[in-house]
C-alpha positions as CSV (number, residue, x, y, z in Angstrom):
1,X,27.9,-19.1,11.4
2,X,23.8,-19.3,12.7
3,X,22.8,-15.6,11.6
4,X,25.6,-14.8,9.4
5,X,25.3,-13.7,5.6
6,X,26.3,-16.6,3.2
7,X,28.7,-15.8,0.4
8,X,25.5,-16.7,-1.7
9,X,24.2,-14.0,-0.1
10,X,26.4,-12.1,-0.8
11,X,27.1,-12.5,-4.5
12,X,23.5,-11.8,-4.5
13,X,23.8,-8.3,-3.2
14,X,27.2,-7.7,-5.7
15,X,24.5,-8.5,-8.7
16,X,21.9,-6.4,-7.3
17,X,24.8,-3.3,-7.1
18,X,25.9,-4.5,-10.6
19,X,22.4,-3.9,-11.5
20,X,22.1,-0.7,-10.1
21,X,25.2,0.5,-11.6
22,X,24.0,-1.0,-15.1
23,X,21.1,1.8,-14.8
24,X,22.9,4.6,-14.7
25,X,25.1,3.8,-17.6
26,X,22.3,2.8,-19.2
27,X,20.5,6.2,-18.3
28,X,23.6,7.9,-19.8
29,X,23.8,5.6,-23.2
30,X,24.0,9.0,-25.4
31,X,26.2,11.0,-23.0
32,X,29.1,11.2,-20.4
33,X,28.1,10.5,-16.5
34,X,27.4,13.8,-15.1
35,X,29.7,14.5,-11.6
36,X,27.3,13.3,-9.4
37,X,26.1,9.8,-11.9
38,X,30.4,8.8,-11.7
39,X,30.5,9.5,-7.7
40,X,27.2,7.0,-7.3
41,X,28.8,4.5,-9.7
42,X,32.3,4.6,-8.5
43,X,30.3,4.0,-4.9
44,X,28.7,1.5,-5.7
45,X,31.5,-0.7,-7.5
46,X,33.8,0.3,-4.2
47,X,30.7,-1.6,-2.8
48,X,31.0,-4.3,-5.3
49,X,35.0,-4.5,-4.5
50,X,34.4,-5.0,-0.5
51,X,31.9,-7.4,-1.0
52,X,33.8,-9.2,-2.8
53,X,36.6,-9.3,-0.2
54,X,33.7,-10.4,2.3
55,X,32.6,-12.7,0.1
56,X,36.4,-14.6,-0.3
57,X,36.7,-14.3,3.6
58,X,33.3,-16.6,3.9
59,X,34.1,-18.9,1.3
60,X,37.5,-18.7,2.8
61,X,36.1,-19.8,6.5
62,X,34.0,-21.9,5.1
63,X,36.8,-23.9,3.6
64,X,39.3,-23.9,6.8
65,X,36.3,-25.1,8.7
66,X,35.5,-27.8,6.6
67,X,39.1,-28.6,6.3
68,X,39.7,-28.5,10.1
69,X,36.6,-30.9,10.7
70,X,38.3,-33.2,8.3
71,X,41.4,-33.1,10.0
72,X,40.2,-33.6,13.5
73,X,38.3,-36.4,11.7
74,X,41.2,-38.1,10.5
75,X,43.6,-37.2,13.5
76,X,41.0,-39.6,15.7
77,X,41.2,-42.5,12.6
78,X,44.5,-42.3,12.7
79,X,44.9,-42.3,16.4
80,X,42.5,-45.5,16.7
81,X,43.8,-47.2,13.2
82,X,47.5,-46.0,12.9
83,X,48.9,-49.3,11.3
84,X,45.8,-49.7,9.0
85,X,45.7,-45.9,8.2
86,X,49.5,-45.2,7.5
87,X,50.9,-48.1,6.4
88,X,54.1,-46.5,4.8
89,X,54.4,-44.2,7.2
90,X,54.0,-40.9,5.3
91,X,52.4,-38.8,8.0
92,X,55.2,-39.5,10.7
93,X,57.7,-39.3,7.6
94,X,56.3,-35.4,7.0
95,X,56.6,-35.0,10.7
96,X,59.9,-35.9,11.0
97,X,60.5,-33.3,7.6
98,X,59.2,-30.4,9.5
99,X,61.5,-31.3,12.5
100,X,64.7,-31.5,10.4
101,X,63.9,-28.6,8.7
102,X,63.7,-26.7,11.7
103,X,67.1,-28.3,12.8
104,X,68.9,-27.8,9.8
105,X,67.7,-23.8,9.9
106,X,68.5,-23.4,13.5
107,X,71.8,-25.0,13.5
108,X,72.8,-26.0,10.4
109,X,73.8,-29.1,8.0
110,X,75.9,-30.3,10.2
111,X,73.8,-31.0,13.2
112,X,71.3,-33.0,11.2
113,X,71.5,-36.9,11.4
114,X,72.1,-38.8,8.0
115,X,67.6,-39.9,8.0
116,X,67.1,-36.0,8.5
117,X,69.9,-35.2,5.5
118,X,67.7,-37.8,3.5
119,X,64.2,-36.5,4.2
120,X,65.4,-33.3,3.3
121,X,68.0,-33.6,0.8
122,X,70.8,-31.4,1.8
123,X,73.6,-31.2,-0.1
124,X,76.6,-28.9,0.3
125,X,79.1,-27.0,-2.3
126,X,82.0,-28.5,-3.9
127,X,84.0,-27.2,-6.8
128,X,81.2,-25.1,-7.5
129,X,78.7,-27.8,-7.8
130,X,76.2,-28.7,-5.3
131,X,76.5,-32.1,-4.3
132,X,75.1,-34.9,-1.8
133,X,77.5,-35.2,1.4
134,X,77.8,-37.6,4.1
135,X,77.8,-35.6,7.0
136,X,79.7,-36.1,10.5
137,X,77.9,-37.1,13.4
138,X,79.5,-34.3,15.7
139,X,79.4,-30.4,14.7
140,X,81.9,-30.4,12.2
141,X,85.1,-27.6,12.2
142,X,85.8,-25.2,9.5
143,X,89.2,-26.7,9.3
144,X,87.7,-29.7,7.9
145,X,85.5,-28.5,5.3
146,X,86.5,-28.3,1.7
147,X,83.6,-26.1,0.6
148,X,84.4,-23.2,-2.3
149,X,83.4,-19.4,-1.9
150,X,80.2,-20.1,-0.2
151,X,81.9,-20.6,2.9
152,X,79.9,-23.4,4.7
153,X,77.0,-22.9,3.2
154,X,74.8,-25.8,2.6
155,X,71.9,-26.1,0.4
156,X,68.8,-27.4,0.6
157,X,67.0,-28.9,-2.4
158,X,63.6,-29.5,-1.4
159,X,61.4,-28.2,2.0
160,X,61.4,-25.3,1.8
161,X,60.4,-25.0,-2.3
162,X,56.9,-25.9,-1.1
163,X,56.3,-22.7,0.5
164,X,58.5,-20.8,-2.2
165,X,56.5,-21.8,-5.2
166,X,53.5,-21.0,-3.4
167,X,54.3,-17.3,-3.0
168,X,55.6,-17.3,-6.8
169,X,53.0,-18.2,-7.8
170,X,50.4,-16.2,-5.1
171,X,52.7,-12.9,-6.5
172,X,51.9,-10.9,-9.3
173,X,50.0,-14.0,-11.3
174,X,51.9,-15.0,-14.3
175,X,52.5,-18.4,-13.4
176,X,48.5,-19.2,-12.5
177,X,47.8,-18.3,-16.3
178,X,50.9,-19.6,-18.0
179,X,51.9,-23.1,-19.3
180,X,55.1,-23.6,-16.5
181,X,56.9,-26.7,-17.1
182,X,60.4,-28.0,-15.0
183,X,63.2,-29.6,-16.1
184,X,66.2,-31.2,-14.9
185,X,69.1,-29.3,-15.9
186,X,69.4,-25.9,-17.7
187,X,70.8,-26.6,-21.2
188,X,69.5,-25.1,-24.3
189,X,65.7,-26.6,-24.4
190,X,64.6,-26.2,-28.2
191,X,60.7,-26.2,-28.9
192,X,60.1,-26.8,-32.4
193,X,57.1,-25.0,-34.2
194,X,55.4,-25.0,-37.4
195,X,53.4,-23.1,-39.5
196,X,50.9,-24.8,-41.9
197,X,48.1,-22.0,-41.9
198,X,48.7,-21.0,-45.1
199,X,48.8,-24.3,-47.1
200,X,45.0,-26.4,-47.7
201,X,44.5,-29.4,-50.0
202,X,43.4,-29.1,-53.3
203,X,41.3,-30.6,-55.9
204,X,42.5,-33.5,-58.1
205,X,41.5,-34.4,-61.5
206,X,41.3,-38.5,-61.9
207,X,44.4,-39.8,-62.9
208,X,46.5,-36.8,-62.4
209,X,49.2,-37.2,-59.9
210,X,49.2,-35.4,-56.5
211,X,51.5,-32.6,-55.9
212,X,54.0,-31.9,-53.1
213,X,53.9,-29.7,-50.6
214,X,56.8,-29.8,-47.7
215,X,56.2,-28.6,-44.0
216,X,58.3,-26.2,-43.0
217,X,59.6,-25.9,-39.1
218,X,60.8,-23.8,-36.6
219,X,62.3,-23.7,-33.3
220,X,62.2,-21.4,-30.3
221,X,65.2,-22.0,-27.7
222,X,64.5,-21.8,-24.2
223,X,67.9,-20.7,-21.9
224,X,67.5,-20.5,-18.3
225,X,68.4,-17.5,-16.6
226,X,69.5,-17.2,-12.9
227,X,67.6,-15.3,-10.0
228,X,68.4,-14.8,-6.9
229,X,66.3,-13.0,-3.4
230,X,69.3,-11.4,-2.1
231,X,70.1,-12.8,1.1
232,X,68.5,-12.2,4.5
233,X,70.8,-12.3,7.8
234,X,68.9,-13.8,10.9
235,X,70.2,-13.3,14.9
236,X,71.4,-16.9,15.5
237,X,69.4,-15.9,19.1
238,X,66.7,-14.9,17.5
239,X,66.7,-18.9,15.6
240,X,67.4,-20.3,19.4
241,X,64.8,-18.3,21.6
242,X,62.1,-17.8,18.6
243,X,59.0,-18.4,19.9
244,X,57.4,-18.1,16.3
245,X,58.3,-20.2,13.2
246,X,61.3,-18.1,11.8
247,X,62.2,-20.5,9.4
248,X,58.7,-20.3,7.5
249,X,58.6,-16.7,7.6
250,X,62.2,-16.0,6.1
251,X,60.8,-18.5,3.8
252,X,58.0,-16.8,2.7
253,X,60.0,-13.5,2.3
254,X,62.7,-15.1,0.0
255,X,59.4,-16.6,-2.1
256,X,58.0,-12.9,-2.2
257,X,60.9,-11.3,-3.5
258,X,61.9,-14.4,-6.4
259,X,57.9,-14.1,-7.2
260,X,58.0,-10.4,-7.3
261,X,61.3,-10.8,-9.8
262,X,60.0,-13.5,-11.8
263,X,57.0,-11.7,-12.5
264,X,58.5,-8.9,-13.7
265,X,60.4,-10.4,-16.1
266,X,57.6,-12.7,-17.1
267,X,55.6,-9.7,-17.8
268,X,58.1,-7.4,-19.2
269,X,61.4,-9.1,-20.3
270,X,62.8,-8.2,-23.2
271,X,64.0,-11.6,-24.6
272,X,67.4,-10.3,-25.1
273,X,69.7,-11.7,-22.7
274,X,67.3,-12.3,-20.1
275,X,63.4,-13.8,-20.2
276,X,60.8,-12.9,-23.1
277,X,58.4,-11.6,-21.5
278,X,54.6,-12.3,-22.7
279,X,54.3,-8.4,-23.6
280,X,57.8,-8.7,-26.0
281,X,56.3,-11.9,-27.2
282,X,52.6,-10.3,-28.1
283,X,51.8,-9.0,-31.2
284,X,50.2,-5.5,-31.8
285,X,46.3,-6.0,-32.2
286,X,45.1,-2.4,-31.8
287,X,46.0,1.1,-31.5
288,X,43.4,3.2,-29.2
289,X,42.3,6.5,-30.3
290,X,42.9,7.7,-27.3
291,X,46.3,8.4,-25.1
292,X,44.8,7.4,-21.9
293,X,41.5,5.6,-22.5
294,X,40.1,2.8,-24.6
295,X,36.4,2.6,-25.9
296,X,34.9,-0.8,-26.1
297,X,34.9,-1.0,-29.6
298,X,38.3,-0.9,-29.2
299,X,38.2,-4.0,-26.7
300,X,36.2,-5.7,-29.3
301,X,38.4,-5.2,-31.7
302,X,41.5,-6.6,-29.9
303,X,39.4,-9.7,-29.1
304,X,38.9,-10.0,-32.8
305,X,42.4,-9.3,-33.7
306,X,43.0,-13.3,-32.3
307,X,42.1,-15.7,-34.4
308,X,39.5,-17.5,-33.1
309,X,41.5,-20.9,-32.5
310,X,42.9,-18.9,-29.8
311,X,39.9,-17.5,-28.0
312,X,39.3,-20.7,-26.8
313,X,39.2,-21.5,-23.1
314,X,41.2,-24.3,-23.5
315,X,44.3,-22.3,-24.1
316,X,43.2,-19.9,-21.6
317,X,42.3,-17.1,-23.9
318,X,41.6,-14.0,-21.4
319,X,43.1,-10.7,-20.6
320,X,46.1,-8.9,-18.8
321,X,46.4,-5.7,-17.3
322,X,46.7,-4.1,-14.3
323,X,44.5,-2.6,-12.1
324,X,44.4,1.0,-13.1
325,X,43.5,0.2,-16.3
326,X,40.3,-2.7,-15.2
327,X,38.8,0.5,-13.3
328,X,38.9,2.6,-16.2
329,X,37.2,-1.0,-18.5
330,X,34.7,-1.3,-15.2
331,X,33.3,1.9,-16.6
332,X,33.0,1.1,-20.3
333,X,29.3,0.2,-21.6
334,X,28.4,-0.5,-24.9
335,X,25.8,1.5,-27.4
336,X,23.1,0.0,-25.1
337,X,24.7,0.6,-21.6
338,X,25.7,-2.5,-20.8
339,X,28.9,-2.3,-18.9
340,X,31.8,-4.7,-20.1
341,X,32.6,-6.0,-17.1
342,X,30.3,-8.5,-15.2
343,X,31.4,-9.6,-11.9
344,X,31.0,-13.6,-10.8
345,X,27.7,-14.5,-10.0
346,X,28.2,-18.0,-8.5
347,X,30.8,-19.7,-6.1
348,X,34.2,-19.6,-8.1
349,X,32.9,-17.8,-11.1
350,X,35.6,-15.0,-11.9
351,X,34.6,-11.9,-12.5
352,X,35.5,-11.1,-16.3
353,X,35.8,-8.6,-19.4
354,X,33.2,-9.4,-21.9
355,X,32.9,-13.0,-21.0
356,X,36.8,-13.6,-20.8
357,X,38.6,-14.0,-17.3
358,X,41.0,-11.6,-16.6
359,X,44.6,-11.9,-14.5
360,X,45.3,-8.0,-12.7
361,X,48.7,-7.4,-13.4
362,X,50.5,-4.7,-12.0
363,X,53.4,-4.9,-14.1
364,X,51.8,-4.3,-16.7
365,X,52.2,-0.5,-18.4
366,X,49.3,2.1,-17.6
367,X,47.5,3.5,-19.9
368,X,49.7,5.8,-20.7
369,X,50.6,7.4,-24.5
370,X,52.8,4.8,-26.3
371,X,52.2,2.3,-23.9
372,X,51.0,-1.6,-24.1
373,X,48.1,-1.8,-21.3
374,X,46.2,-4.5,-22.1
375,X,46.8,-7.8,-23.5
376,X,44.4,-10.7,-24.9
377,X,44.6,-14.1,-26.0
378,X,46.1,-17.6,-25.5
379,X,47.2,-17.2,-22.2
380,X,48.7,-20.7,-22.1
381,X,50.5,-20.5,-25.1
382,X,53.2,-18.2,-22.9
383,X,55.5,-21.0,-22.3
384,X,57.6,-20.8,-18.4
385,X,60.7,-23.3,-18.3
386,X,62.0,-23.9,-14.7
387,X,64.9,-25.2,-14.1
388,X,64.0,-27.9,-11.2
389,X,63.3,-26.5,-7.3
390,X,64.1,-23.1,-5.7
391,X,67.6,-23.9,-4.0
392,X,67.8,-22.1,-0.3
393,X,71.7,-21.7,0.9
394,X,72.3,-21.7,4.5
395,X,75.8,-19.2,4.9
396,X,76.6,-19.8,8.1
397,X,80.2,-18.4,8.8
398,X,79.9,-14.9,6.3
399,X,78.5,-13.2,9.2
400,X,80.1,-15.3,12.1
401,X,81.8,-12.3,14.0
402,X,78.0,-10.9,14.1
403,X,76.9,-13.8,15.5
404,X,74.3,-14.4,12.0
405,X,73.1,-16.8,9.4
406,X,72.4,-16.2,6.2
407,X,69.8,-17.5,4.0
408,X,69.4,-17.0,-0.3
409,X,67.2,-18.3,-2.5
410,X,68.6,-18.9,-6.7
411,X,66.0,-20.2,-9.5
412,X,67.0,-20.5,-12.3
413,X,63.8,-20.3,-15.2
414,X,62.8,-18.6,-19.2
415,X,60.0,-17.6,-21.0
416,X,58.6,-16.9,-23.9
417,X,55.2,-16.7,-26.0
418,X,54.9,-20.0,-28.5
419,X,54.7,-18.4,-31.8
420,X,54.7,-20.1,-35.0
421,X,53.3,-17.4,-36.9
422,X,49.7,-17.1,-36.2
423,X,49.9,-14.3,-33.2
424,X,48.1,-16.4,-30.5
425,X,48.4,-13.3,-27.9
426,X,48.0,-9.4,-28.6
427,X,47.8,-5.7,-27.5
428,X,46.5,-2.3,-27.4
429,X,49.0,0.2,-28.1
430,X,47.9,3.6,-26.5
431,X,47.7,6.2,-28.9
């Protein structure tokens, strides 16, 4: 690192291009940017942009080195203090995880010993239900099995989620800024709600007797809808002679394309017979002048269209949109050519809109006539109900005669914007 540029240093050189950019907005306060003022300041925000990336790359080597120190640190304590420094045994226990998953996607649920079927909680189909099996010690026949229409496939309930929820959560956002919460089976989950807003106390004259008044509740229902990644077909030879780690990267691709789904209809669901998505569940809070720009009164006034309960930070009050629409807020000042957005000065510091973080979201609508482009408010009040882990089949005979196994992922989830009546969450409606 001896001669390199810190990310400090670097987030110093962002502020100084922020700077420079400030001045020509500034030097335009009572005008448009002229051709040649938009080219420098679209230059020197791509600038901003790559430095940026730079600047997560550091922070990003930084962090693997530290984390690799650690671990070379802690590989030699646990070489030279084994018994004292894993007493129950959890590090060989993840070992010996990783090894039967690899077994269990090479050759299956029945080659796996009933320790490996326990670490990784395999279960196979039955009368449409997934269920815990004992299985055989020798490589069982199809004559034997009693499995339904999923012909021999077998299930795995936990591994394999790690990596899954990591790239549903990596893709698209939604589930970084919302309130996600699991349960254990997917009946009917009702939320109840209530509205007092409108009611306050009142004064009382001595000896006159109090007054009544009742609190009246509500109730949203959360279902849980079912997802699935479409399946992927894998070579068996390519699962015997891999000289990669197939298993994690057919992984990551059925996590990419459930995030990618779920994301969609987190953002965008209509509510009706599938997931409310927090655009459905928003309320409107402006309608632009314009069909394809905003001003930043405009942005101002969406903010203020929230009450200001829910511009808190506490239930993640921000902004949504995607990233058409943040270049087109990049280059919004206000009557003293100040731009609205300020990029992150310091190490973690998000950039943000007028003080507020902001979550790019490119499922969001473009700024586009009669279009929603841009939402604000209490992020975390946009409730997500999972239905417990991603479940991976292994189909092992489907595609027998081609010498393939197959591998699906199903999650099963809702969502919906809390609402009691007070419009925690809100957006601009393109003229």
């Amino acid at each position: 690192m001896s001669g390199m540029l810190t990310a400090g240093d670097l987030r110093a050189k962002r502020a100084k291009l922020h700077e420079q950019g400030k001045e020509i907005l500034v030097g335009a306060v009572n005008r448009d940017l002229t051709p040649e003022e938009r080219q420098k300041y679209d230059a020197i925000y791509a600038d901003i942009d790559a430095l940026a990336k730079d600047v997560e790359r550091i922070e990003r080597h930084e962090s693997t080195e530290c984390e690799l120190a650690d671990s070379k640190a802690e590989t030699r304590e646990r070489t030279e203090h084994a018994a004292h420094r894993d007493p129950t045994g959890q590090a060989a226990r993840a070992l010996k995880r990783d090894e039967a998953r690899t077994a269990w996607f090479r050759k299956g649920a029945s080659a796996l010993t009933a320790e490996e079927r326990s670490l990784l909680g395999v279960r196979t189909e039955q009368n449409g239900q997934a269920i815990d099996v004992d299985l055989p010690t020798q490589a069982e026949k199809r004559a034997a099995q009693t499995v339904t229409t999923t012909g021999g496939g077998y299930l795995i309930k936990q591994d394999f989620s790690g990596a899954l929820e990591e790239s549903l959560l990596a893709f698209g956002g939604m589930e970084s800024v919302a309130d996600v919460f699991e349960t254990e089976n997917g009946s009917t989950l009702p939320w109840p709600t209530f509205n007092d807003t409108a009611q306050t106390g009142a004064l009382l004259a001595i000896n006159t007797t109090s007054t009544e008044q009742a609190i009246t509740y509500g109730v949203v229902n959360f279902a849980a809808y079912k997802f699935q990644s479409k399946y992927v077909t894998v070579p068996n030879e390519l699962m015997q002679d891999s000289a990669f780690n197939v298993d994690q990267h057919v992984g990551s691709v059925l996590g990419t394309r459930l995030g990618r789904v779920h994301n969609t209809y987190q953002t965008v669901g209509t509510g009706s017979s599938e997931p409310q998505g927090i655009v459905a569940g928003a309320s409107s809070g402006v309608t632009a002048a314009g069909t394809t720009t905003v001003t930043y009164d405009e942005i101002l006034a969406l903010e203020h269209s929230v009450d200001p309960a829910y511009r808190n930070p506490l239930f993640g009050a921000g902004f949504i949109l995607n990233d058409g629409s943040l270049l087109k807020l990049r280059q919004i000042k206000d009557g003293e050519g100040r731009p609205l957005w300020q990029p992150g000065l310091t190490i973690g510091a998000p950039d943000r809109i007028n003080g507020y973080p902001y979550l790019i979201n490119q499922d969001m609508a473009a700024m586009t006539t009669g279009l929603k482009p841009i939402l604000f408010g209490a992020l975390r009040k946009f409730k997500i109900r999972k239905v417990r882990a991603v479940s991976i089949l292994r189909l092992s005979e489907i595609f027998g005669l081609l010498d393939q196994t197959a591998f699906v992922g199903f999650t099963r989830f809702d969502s919906k914007v809390l609402d009691a009546g007070t419009d925690p969450v809100k957006y601009i409606t393109m003229a």
